[in-house]
N, C-alpha and C positions, 0 to 999 in steps of 0.2 A: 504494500500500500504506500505511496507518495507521500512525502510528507512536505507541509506548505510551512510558510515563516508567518506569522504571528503579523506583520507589516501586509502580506499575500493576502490573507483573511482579511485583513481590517479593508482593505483597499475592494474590495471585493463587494464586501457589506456596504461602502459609504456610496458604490456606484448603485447597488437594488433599492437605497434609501434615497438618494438624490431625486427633487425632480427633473423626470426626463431621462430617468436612468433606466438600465437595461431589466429588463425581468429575469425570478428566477431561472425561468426555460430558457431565456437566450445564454442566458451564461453556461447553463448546461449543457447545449450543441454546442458551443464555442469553444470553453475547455475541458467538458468532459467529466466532470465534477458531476457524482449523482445529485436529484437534486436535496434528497434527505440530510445530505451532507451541508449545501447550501442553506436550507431552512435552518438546522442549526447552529452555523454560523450569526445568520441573521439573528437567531434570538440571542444568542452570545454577546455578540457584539453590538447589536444595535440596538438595547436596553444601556451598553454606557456610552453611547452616543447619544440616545436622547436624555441622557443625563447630564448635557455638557452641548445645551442649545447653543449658546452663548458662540461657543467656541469654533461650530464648524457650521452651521447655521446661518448668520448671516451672509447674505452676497459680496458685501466688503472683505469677508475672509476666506469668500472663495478662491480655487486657485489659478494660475492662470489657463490651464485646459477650460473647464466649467468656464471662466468668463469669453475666452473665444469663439465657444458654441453658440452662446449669447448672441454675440458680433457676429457672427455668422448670419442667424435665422432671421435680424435686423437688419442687413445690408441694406435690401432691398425693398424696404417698408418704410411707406411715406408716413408723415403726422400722426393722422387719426389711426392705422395701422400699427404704427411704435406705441403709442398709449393704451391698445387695446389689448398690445402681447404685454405690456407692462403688470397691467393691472391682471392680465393672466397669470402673471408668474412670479406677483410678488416682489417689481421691481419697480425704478422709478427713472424717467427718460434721463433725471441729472446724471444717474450712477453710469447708465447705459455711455452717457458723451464720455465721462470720465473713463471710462476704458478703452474708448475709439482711438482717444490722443497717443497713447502709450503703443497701442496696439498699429497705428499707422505707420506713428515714429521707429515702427519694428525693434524697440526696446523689450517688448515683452512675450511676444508672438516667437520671434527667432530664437528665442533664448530658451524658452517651454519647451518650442516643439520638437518631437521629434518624426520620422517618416513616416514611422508606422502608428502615430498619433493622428497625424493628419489624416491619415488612411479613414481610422478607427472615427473619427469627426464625419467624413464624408458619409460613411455608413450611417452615423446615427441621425445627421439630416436627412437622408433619406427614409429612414425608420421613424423620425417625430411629424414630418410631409405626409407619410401616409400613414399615422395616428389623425392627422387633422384631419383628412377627408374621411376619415371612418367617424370621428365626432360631428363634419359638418353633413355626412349623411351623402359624401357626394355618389353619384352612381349606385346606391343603395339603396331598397324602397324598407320603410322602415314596416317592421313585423307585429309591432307593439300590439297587443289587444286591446279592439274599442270596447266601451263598457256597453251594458246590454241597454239598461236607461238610458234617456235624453239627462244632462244634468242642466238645472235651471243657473241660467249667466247674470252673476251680480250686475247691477244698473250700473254701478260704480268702476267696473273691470277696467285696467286699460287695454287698450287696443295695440295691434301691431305698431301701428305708424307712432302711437305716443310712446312704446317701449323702443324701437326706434331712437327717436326724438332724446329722451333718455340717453342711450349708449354715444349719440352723436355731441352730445353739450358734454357728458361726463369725458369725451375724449379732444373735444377742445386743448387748443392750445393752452390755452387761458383758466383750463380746470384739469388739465391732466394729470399732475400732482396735489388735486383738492381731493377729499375726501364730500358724500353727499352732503355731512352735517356743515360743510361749509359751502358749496356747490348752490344748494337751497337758499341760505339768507343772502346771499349775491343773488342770485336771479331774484329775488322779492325787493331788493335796493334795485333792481333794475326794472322793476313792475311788470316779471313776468314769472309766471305758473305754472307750471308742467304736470309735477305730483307732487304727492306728499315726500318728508325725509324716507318716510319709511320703505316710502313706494321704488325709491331710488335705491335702494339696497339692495331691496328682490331683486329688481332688476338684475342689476349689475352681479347678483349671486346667481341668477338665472342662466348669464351667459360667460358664467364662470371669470367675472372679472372682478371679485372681492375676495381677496387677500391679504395678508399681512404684510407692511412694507414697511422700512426704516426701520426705526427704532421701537414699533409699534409692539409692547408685549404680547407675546403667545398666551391664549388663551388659556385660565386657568381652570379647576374643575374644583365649585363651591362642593366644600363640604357640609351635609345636612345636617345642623345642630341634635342631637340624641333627645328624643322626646320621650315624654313620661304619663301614664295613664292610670288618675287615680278612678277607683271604681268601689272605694268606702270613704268615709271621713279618717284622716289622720295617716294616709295615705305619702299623698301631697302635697309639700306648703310649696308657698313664692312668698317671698319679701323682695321689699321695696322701700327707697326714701322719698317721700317725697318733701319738696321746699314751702314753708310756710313765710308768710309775711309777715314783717315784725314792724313796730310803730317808726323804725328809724330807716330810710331808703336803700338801697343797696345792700341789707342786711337781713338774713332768712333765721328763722329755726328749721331743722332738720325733724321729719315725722319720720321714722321707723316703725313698720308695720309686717307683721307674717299672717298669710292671710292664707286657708285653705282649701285648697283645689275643688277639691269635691262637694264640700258643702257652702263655700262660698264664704263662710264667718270669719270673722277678724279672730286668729287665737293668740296674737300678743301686739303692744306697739308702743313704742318711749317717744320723746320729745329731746330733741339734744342742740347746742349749740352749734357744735361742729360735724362734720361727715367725717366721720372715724368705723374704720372697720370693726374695731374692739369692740365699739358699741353694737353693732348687728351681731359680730359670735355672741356677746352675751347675750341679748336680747332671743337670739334662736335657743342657745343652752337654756334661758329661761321660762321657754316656750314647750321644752321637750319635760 
C-alpha cells in the first residue's frame, strides 16, 4: 500500500473543500486513490480546517494558483458580468483589480506557475464552463415534477422583469460593492422603489448571489438556552430585580423578588439599596 506525506493529504482535502474544487470522484480517476480513503481524509482533515476559518478562508490569503483561476474566469466579463461572478463567489471587484496588477506585471503568475499547473487550470475552466451551463439549464429540459394543484399567486409576488430589475441595480457600478440594506435607502434618497430590503435578498439568494464577502463574519449557530418545565408548585422559581423610584432623581431602590413558575405566587422578595449579588443568594437560601 502507498504511502502519502501528511502535506499530500492536507493538499488534497483543501482542493475537495475549496470553492470550485475538484470532487471526491474526480480525484479518484485522477490519482487513483479509492475513494473511502478520500472521504476519510476529508473528515480528518477538514474538521481542523474549519477550525482555523481565519487562516485559509479568506480570499486575501488565498494563494496564488486559487487567485489566477479567479483572473482567469474574469478576463473576459464586462461590468454587470464581474459583479454578478463577484457576489457568486464571495468576492469583491476591488480584490479582483488588486490581483490583475500583480498578475499582468507577471510578478506573481511567472513565479507560481508551473507547466503542469497551467495544464491542471485549463482543465478546470473547462470543468466550472460546463458546471454553469448545467446550473443555467442550457441544452437541458429541466425534469422537475409539476405539482398536481394549481397553487394560488400572492397579489404581492414579484415578477420576472422586477427580479430582473433587482439583479440589474444590485450589479450596478455604483452598488456592486453595497450590500441591499444599503442599496434600498439610496434608491429611497433617490425617490425610487423597486422592493422591499427583504425582497432584495431572496432575490439575490435566488440566483445564488449572496455571500459572505470581506471581513463579513461566518455565520454562527445560536445556541438554544436549556429550558425548564414546572408541572407542580415549588418546582420552578425565576427571580428578578426590578428598579424602584426613590424621592431623589437619578437614584433607585432595588426590588428582589423569586416568584414561582407554576403557580405564579410571589415566594420571597427584599428591598435593597444596591444591586449586589449576595443579596439575591440570600434572599433564594431564604426562600428554600
Amino acid at each position: 500500500m502507498p504511502h502519502y506525506s501528511e502535506e499530500f493529504k492536507e493538499k488534497l482535502v483543501r482542493e475537495m473543500m475549496s470553492p470550485g474544487g475538484r470532487s471526491v470522484s474526480e480525484i479518484h480517476r485522477a490519482s487513483g486513490i479509492s475513494e473511502n480513503t478520500l472521504y476519510s481524509w476529508k473528515n480528518k482533515y477538514g474538521v481542523e480546517q474549519e477550525a482555523e476559518p481565519e487562516r485559509t478562508g479568506k480570499p486575501e490569503n488565498w494563494d496564488g494558483e486559487r487567485k489566477l483561476l479567479v483572473l482567469t474566469e474574469t478576463a473576459g466579463l464586462n461590468e454587470q458580468e464581474l459583479s454578478e461572478y463577484c457576489r457568486e463567489n464571495g468576492l469583491y471587484v476591488e480584490q479582483i483589480e488588486r490581483w490583475r496588477e500583480p498578475a499582468i506585471a507577471g510578478t506573481e503568475s511567472d513565479s507560481l506557475l508551473t507547466k503542469g499547473q497551467r495544464q491542471e487550470w485549463q482543465r478546470d475552466k473547462k470543468r466550472l464552463c460546463w458546471k454553469r451551463q448545467l446550473q443555467a439549464g442550457d441544452g437541458f429540459e429541466d425534469q422537475r415534477k409539476k405539482s398536481g394543484g394549481a397553487r394560488r399567486v400572492p397579489a404581492n409576488k414579484l415578477t420576472e422583469e422586477e427580479k430582473a430589475q433587482i439583479i440589474e441595480v444590485c450589479n450596478r457600478v455604483e452598488y456592486q460593492s453595497s450590500a441591499p440594506s444599503q442599496i434600498v435607502p439610496k434608491l429611497a434618497d433617490e425617490g425610487v422603489y423597486i422592493a422591499s430590503e427583504s425582497s432584495f435578498y431572496r432575490v439575490l439568494h435566488e440566483k445564488n448571489q449572496l455571500h459572505r464577502r470581506g471581513r463579513a463574519r461566518t455565520p454562527r449557530t445560536v445556541i438554544k438556552p436549556k429550558g425548564y418545565k414546572a408541572e407542580a408548585p415549588n418546582q420552578v422559581w425565576s427571580w428578578d430585580i426590578t428598579y424602584l423610584a426613590s424621592a431623589v432623581r437619578g437614584s433607585f431602590y432595588y426590588l428582589y423578588m423569586v416568584e414561582d413558575i407554576y403557580s405564579r405566587k410571589i415566594v420571597c422578595w427584599e428591598v435593597h439599596e444596591q444591586e449586589n449579588a449576595e443579596h439575591a443568594s440570600r434572599l433564594i437560601r431564604k426562600g428554600r
